[in-house]
C-alpha positions in Angstrom: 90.0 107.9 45.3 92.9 107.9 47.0 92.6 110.9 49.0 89.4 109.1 50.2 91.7 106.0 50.8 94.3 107.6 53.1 92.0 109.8 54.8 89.8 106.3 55.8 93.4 105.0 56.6 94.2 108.0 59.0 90.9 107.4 60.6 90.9 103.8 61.0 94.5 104.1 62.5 93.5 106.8 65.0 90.4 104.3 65.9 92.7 102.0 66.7 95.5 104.1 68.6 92.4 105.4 70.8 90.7 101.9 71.4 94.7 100.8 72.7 94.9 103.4 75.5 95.0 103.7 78.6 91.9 104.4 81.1 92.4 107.2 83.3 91.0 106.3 86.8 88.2 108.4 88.1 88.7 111.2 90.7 87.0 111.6 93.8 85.6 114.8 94.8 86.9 118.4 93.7 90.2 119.1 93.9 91.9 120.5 97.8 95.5 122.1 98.3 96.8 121.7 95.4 95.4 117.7 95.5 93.1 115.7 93.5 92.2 112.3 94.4 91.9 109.1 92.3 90.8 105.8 92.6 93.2 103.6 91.5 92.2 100.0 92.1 88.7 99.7 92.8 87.5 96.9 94.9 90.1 94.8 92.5 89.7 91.2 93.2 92.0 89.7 90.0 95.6 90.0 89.8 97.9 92.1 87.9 97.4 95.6 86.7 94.3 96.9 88.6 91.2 97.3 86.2 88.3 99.2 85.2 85.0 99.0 86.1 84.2 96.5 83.1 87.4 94.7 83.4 88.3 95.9 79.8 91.4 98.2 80.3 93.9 99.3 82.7 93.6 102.0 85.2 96.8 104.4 84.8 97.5 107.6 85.6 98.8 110.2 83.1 101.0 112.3 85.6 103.3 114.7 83.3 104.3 118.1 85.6 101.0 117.8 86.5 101.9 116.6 90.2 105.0 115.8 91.6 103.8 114.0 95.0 101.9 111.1 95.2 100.1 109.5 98.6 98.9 105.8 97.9 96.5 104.4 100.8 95.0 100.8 100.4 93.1 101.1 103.7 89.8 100.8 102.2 91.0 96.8 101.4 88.8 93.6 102.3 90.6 90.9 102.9 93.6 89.1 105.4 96.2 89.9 102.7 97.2 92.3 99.8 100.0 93.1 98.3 100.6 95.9 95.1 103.4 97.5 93.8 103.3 101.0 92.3 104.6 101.2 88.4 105.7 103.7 86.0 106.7 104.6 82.7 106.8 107.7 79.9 104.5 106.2 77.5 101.3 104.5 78.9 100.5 100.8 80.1 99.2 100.2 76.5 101.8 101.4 74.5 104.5 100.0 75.8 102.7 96.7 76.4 102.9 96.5 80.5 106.7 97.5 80.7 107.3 99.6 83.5 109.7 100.8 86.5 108.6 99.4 90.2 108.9 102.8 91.6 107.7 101.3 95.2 110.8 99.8 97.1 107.9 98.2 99.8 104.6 97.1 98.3 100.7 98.5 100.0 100.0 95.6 102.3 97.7 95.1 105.0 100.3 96.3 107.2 101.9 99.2 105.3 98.3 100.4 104.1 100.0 103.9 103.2 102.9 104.9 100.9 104.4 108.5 99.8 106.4 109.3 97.1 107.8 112.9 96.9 109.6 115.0 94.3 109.2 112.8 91.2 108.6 113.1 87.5 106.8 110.3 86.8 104.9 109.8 82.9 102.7 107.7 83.7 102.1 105.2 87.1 99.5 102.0 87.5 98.9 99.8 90.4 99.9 95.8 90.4 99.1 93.6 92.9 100.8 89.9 93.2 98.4 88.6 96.0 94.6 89.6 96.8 92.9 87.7 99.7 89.8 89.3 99.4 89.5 92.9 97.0 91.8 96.1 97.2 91.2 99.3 96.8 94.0 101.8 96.7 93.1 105.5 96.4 96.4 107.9 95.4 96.5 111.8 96.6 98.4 113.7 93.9 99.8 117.0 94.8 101.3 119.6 92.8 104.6 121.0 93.3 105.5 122.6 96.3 102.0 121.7 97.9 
């Protein structure tokens, strides 16, 4: 009985783990130079972290030597005004309950519709915006290194 126990407590804890993380955002298209892209807000029209589709989970990218330069464009935006910041951190959105690093000194706007970060080592990075006139959308390039 309590092998049954623990093994139904193992399971019941990885539910849970799994149901806490993160959503990756989708990608769009194949993969070009060393580049994939992803969708990182999504026609968001709340604030804060950008969302899935449902609303029911952050969108954050797991990053890990994976790529090492990043290319955020919100030119796809509807609206008079946006403005989002670009976060990160080493463990996910979930896990360490929203606590990130701004890793953007200037913030997407409908101005500055384009940011590029080069030669980081970023865990784990989300998008926040503080003020949506209409919806954003912000679509990130990630490169590998050296491309």
């Amino acid at each position: 009985m309590k092998k049954l126990s623990l093994a139904l407590a193992l399971a019941l804890a990885l539910i849970c783990a799994h149901a806490q993380a993160d959503t990756e955002p989708d990608k769009i298209g194949l993969p070009r130079n060393h580049c994939i892209k992803f969708i990182m807000c999504d026609a968001e029209t709340d604030l804060g972290v950008c969302m899935n589709s449902g609303g029911t989970d952050e969108l954050v990218l797991e990053v890990f030597d994976k790529w090492t330069r990043f290319t955020f464009y919100s030119n796809q935006s509807v609206g008079a005004k946006w403005n989002c910041h670009i976060f990160s951190n080493n463990l996910g959105y979930d896990v360490e309950s929203g606590d990130g690093i701004q890793v953007t000194a200037d913030p997407l706007t409908e101005d500055d519709e384009a940011i590029t970060l080069s030669n980081v080592d970023f865990g784990f990075i989300w998008a926040n915006c503080d003020d949506i006139d209409t919806s954003v959308t912000i679509t990130v390039n990630a490169c590998s290194p050296g491309h």
